[in-house]
Every structure is written in structure tokens, then in C-alpha cells.
C-alpha positions as CSV (number, residue, x, y, z in Angstrom):
1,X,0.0,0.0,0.0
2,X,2.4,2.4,1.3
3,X,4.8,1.6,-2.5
4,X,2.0,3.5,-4.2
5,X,2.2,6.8,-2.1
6,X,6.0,6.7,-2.1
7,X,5.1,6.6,-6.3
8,X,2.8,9.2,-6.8
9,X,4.8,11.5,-4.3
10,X,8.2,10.7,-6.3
11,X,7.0,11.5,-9.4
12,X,4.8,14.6,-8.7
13,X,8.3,15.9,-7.2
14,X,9.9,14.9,-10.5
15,X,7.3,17.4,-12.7
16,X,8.5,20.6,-12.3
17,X,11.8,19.2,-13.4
18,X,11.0,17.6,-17.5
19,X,14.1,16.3,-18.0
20,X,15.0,14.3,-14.9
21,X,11.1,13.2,-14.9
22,X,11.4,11.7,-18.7
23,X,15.0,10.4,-18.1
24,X,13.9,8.3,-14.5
25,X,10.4,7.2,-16.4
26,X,12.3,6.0,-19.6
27,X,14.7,4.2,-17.1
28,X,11.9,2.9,-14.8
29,X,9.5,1.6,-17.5
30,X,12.3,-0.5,-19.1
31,X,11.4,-3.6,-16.8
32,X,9.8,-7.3,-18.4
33,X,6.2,-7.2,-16.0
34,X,3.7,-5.3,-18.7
35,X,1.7,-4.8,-15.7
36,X,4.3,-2.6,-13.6
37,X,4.8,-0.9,-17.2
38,X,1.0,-0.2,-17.7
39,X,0.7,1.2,-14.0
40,X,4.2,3.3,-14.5
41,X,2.4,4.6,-17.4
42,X,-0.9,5.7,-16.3
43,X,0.8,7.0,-13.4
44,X,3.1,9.6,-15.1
45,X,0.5,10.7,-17.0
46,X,-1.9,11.8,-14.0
47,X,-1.6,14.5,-12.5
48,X,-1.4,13.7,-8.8
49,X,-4.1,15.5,-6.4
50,X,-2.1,16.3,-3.5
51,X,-5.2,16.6,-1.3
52,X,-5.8,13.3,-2.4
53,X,-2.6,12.0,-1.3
54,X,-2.5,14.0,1.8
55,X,-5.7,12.4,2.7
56,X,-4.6,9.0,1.9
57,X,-1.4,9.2,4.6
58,X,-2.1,7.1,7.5
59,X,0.4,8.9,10.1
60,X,2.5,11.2,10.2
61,X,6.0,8.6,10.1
62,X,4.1,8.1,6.4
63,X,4.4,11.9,6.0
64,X,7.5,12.2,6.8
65,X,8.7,9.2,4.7
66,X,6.6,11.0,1.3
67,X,8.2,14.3,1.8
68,X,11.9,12.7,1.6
69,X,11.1,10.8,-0.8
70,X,10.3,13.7,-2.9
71,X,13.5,15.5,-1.4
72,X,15.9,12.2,-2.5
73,X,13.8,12.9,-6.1
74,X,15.2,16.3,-6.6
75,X,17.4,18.9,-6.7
76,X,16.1,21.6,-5.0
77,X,17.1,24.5,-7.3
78,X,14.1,26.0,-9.0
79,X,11.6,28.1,-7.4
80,X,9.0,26.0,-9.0
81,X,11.0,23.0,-6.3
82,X,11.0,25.1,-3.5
83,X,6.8,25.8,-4.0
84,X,6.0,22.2,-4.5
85,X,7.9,20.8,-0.8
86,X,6.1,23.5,1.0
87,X,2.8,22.9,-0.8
88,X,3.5,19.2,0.1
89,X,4.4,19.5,3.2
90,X,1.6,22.0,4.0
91,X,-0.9,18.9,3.3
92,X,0.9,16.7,4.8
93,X,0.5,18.8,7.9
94,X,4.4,18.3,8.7
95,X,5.9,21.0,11.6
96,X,8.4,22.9,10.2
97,X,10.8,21.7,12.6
98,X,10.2,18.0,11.0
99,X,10.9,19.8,7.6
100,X,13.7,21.4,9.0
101,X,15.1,18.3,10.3
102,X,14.5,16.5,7.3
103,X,16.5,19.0,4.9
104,X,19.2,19.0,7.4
105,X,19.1,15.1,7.3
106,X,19.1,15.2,3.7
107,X,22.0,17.7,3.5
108,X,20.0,20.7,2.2
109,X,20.3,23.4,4.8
């Protein structure tokens, strides 16, 4: 269960960046299971609802686990970056010490 929201969470963080997006979905889809294929498909071409997703998260260890995902998806150099992990973690109702934390974690502070 918890595979598809670590999914849908890496590649929203990947859209505001086209390149690394197409490069890790051309790299991802080149697996043998049609089904994984089909799903990596449709996937990438949704647009995720954050609300949705935010919704979805059982806890907030869950939260915390999405937003780094989306942090280890990225380079956080466009403004267009920066507006996405606060949206995200807005929804996901993370304290901004836990965001914080997680950058410094991460090595982004």
C-alpha cells in the first residue's frame, strides 16, 4: 500500500523538473512485467491530487517518509522546487521543525 504513495509522491516531485522526470520514467519503464509498465504509465500521466494523497497518509512517520522521498527525487534548485515541498508539506500537515530536520538530514540546509 504504502509503495503507491511513495510513487505518486516521487513522481509529482519529479514534474517541475522535464528532464530528470522523462530520463527516470524512460529508465523505470524499461522492466519485463507489462503490468508494472502499464501502472508506471498511467501514473506519469496523472496528475497527482495532493489533497488526495495528503488524505490517503495514514500517520504522520508516512508523512514524513513521502516528503523525503520527494527531497531524495530532486534537486532543490528552482523556485518552482522550493513551492512544490512547502505545498506538500503544507498537506501533509508536517511542523516545520520535522521539515527542517528532514532538509538537514538530507544535507539541504
Amino acid at each position: 500500500m504504502h509503495g503507491t504513495f511513495y510513487y505518486q509522491c516521487l513522481d509529482n516531485s519529479l514534474e517541475p523538473d522535464w528532464w530528470i522526470r522523462d530520463n527516470w520514467h524512460g529508465s523505470y519503464c524499461r522492466g519485463d512485467d507489462p503490468e508494472e509498465q502499464r501502472f508506471v504509465e498511467e501514473e506519469m500521466n496523472r496528475s497527482i491530487d495532493l489533497d488526495a494523497l495528503a488524505r490517503s497518509v495514514p500517520n504522520q512517520q508516512v508523512a514524513a517518509q513521502l516528503y523525503t522521498a520527494s527531497l531524495m527525487a530532486i534537486t532543490v534548485d528552482t523556485d518552482a522546487e522550493r513551492r512544490y515541498l512547502a505545498e506538500l508539506a503544507s498537506k501533509l500537515k508536517l511542523e516545520p521543525q520535522v521539515v527542517a530536520y528532514l532538509h538537514q538530514v538530507m544535507g539541504l540546509t
